[in-house]
C-alpha positions in Angstrom: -19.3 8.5 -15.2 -15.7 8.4 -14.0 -14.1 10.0 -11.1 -10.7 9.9 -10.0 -8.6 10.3 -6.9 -5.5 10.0 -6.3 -4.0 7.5 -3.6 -0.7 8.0 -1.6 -0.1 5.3 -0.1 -1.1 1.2 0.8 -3.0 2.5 3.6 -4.3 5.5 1.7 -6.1 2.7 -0.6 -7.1 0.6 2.4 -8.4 3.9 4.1 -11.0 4.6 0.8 -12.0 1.0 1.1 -13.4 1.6 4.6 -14.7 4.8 4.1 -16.9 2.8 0.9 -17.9 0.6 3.7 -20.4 3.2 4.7 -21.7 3.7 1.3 -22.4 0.2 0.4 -25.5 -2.4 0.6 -26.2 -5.6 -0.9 -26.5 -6.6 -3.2 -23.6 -4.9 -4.6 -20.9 -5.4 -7.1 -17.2 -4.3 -7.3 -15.5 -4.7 -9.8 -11.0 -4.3 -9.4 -8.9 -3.5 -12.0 -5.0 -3.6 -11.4 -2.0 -5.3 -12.5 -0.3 -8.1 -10.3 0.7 -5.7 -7.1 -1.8 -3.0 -7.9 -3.6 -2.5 -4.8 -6.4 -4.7 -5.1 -6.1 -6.7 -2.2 -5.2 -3.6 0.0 -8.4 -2.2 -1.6 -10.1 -5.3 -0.3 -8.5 -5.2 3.5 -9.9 -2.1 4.2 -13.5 -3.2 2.9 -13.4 -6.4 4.9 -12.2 -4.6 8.0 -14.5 -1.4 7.3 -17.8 -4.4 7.4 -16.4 -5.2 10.6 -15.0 -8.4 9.8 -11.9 -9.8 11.5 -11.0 -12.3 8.9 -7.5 -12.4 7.1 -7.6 -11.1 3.8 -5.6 -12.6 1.0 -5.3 -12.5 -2.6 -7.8 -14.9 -4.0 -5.8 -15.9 -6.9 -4.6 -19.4 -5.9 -8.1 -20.1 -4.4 -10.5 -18.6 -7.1 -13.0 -17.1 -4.1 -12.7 -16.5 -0.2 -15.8 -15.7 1.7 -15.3 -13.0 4.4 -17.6 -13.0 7.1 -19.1 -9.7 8.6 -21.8 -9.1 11.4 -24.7 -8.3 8.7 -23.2 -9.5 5.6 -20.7 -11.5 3.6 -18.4 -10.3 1.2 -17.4 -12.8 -1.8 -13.7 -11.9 -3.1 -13.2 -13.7 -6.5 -10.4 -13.9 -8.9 -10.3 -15.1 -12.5 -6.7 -14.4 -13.4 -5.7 -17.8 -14.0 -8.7 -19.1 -16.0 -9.4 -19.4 -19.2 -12.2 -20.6 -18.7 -14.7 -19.5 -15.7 -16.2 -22.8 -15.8 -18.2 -23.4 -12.2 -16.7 -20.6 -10.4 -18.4 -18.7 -13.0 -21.6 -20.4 -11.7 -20.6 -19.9 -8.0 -20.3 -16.2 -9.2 -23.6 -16.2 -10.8 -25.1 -17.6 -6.7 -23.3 -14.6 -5.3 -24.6 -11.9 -7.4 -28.2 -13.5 -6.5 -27.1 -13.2 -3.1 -29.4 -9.9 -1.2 -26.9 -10.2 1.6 -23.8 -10.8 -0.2 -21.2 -7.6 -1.8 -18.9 -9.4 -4.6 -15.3 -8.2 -5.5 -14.4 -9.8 -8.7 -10.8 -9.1 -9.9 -10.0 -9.8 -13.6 -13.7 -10.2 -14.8 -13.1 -9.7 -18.5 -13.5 -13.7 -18.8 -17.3 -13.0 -16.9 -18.1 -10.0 -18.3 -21.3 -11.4 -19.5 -22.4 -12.9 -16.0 -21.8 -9.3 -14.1 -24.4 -6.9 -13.9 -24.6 -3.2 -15.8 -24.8 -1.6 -12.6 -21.8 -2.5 -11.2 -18.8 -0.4 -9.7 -15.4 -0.4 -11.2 -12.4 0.4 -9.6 -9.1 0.8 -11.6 -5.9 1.2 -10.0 -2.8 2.3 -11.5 1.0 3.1 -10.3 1.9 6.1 -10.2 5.7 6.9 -12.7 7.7 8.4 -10.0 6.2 7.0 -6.9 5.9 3.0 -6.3 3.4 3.8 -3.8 0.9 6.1 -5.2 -2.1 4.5 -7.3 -4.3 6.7 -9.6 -7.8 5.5 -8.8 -10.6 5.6 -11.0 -14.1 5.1 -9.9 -16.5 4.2 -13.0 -20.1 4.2 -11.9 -23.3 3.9 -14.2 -25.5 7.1 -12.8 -27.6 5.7 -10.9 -24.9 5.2 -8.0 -23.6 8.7 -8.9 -24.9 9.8 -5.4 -22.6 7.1 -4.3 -19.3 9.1 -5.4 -20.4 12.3 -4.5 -20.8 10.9 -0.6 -17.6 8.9 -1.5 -16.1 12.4 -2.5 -17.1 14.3 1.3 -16.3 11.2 3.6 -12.9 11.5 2.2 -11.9 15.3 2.2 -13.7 15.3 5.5 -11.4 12.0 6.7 -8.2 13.4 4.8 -4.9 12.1 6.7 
């Protein structure tokens, strides 16, 4: 099931990441979509600040994986765009998703599609024609989190800027 919103600004996209916050338990999986610049990592600030976390969030890219430590959880923020092969960060991936106390962001999983779960969320971000700063968001969710995106849906028209 799909559901899409539409995003105004880089702190319109950090805002729905912290409103998720509330949403979310681990063991959970996020999965970002986006092309270099898409909002991924702005997605990702306002997750890590929504858990409570005072850590400085980066792109992962250089890195492969940051860890970003909350009061009751961590958050594992991985990114396979320069591999062509997953090698052991596939296997570091494969600890996380094991994890019960860990949520992982994985940006460009199509080289680990097979190690991420069914049951996973996607998030898709895409520009906007005539506005640099807007981002269609698409949310695909298997049905059982359903429930998730209709609470998604009321925390943000209630929390509308």
């Amino acid at each position: 099931m799909d559901w899409i919103i539409r995003s105004t600004s880089a702190d319109d996209t950090e805002r729905i990441g912290r409103i998720l916050v509330g949403l979310l338990s681990p063991p959970e999986v996020l999965e970002l979509r986006a092309d270099l610049g898409g909002g991924k990592t702005t997605f990702t600030r306002g997750l890590v600040s929504g858990f409570g976390s005072e850590d400085r969030v980066g792109s992962p890219t250089f890195t492969l994986k940051k860890v970003y430590k909350t009061p009751n959880l961590e958050l594992h923020h991985f990114d396979f765009y320069r591999l062509d092969n997953p090698g052991v960060v596939a296997d570091q991936l494969k600890e996380s998703l094991e994890d019960p106390k860990v949520i992982t962001i994985v940006e460009w999983a199509d080289i680990v599609k097979g190690v991420l779960p069914e049951d996973r969320i996607t998030i898709e971000f895409k520009p906007v024609a005539d506005n640099e700063d807007e981002r269609v968001v698409t949310f695909e969710v298997p049905p059982s989190k359903m429930v998730l995106i209709e609470k998604l849906r009321n925390k943000l028209s209630e929390s509308e800027p």
